[in-house]
C-alpha positions as CSV (number, residue, x, y, z in Angstrom):
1,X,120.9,131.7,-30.6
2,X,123.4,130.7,-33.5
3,X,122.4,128.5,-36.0
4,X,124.8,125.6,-36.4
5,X,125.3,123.3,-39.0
6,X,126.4,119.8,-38.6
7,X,129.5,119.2,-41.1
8,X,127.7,116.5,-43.6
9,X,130.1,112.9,-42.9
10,X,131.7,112.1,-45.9
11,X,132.4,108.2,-47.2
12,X,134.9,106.2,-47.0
13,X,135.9,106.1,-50.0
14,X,136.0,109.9,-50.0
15,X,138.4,109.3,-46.8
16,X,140.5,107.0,-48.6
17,X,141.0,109.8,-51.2
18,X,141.9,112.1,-48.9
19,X,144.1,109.9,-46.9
20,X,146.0,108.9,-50.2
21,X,146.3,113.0,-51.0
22,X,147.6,113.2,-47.8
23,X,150.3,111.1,-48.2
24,X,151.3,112.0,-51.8
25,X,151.5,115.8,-49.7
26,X,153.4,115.0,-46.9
27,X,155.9,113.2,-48.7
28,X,157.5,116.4,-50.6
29,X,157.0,118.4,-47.1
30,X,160.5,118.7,-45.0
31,X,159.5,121.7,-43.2
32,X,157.6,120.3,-39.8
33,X,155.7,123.3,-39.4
34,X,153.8,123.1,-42.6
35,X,153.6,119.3,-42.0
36,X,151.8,119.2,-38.8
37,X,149.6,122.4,-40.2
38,X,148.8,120.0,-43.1
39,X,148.1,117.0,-40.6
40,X,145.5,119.3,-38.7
41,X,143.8,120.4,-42.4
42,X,143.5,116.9,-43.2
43,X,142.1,115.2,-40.1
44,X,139.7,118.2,-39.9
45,X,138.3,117.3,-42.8
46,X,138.2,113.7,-42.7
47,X,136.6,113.8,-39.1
48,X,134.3,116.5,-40.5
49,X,135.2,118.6,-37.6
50,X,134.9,122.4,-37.2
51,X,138.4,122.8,-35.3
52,X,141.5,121.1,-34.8
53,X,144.3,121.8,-32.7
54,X,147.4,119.6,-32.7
55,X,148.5,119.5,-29.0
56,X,152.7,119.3,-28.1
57,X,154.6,118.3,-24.8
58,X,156.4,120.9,-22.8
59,X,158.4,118.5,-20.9
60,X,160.1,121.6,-19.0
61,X,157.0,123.0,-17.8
62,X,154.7,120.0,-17.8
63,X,152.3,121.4,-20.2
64,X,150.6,120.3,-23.5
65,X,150.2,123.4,-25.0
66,X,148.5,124.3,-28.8
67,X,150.6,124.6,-31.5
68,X,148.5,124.3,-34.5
69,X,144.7,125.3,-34.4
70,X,142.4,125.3,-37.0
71,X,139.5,127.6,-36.7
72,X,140.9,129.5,-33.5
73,X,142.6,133.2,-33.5
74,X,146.0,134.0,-32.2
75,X,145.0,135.1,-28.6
76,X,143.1,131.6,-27.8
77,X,145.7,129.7,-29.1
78,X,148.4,130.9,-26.8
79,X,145.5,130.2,-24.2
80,X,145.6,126.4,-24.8
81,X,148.0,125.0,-22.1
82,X,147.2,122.4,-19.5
83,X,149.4,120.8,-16.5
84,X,149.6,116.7,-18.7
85,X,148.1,115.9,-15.4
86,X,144.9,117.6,-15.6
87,X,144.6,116.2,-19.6
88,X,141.7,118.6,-21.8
């Protein structure tokens, strides 16, 4: 079995820094690609999380499918749609 180790939680104050870095960032980003990759860095970090995946409507299809995922490869992202009825 894998060893895992827990992300160590960070302060708030170290929180508010980031958060305040954050918005000094997204405030000379136009392009919303970059910006909602920055968004997932970000809240990874602040959450301590391993992965994050920012999730988008499909309103044709009735999906939420992944559009930005941190810490998944190419292949698994295009696997990450569900019906917005079933939820994750």
């Amino acid at each position: 079995m894998g060893s895992f180790k827990k992300p160590s939680p960070i302060t708030d104050g170290q929180k508010l820094r980031l958060l305040v870095s954050f918005h000094r960032k997204t405030l000379l980003t136009r392009d919303q690609n970059r910006l909602a990759e920055m968004i997932s860095q970000e809240v990874k970090e602040i959450l301590g999380a391993e992965r994050s995946t920012i999730f988008l409507l499909d309103q044709i299809a009735g999906e939420l499918y992944g559009k930005f995922a941190l810490g998944l490869n190419e292949p698994h992202l295009k696997a990450l749609r569900f019906p917005v009825t079933q939820g994750i």
